[in-house]
C-alpha positions, 0 to 999 in steps of 0.5 A, spaced: 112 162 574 107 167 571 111 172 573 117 169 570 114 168 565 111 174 563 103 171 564 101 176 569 099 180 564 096 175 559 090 173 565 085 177 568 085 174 574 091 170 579 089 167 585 094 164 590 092 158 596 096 163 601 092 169 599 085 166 599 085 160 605 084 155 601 088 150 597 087 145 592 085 139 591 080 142 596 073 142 591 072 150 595 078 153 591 075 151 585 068 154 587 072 160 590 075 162 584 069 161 579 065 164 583 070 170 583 071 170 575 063 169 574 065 164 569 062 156 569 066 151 570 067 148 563 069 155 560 076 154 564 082 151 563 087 148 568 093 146 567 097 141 574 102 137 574 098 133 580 093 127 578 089 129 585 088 136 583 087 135 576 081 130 577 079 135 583 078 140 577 074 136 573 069 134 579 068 141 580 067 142 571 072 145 570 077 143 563 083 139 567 089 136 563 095 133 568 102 136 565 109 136 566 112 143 564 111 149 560 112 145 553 106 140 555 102 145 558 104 148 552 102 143 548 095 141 552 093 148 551 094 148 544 090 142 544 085 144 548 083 150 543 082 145 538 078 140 542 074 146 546 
């Protein structure tokens, strides 16, 4: 989908459970990817259209809204950057 839609150049980092190992809603996937970016955990955004990986996300810290398409995620994130 990021390719898709052109978001690869938009983020800094791209990480693919196939490629690293793990997968979510595993919590060492999301440790994994904190640690590689060198963030905390609530200066993230994570967008799912899965509940258990949602609610995986938000035990790990991270900001987590459960979406279903690319205008709810849109939209979540629209409100996710007036509420953060």
């Amino acid at each position: 989908m990021t390719s898709e839609f052109g978001l690869h150049e938009t983020f800094d980092h791209h990480f693919l459970s196939y490629e690293i190992g793990l997968m979510k809603p595993d919590q060492e996937i999301f440790k994994h990817v904190l640690e590689a970016i060198g963030h905390a955990p609530e200066r993230i955004l994570y967008f799912d259209d899965n509940r258990i990986n949602v609610d995986a996300a938000r035990k790990a810290g991270i900001h987590a809204w459960r979406v279903k398409g690319m205008n709810d995620t849109r939209s979540s994130l629209l409100e996710s950057h007036k509420s953060l």
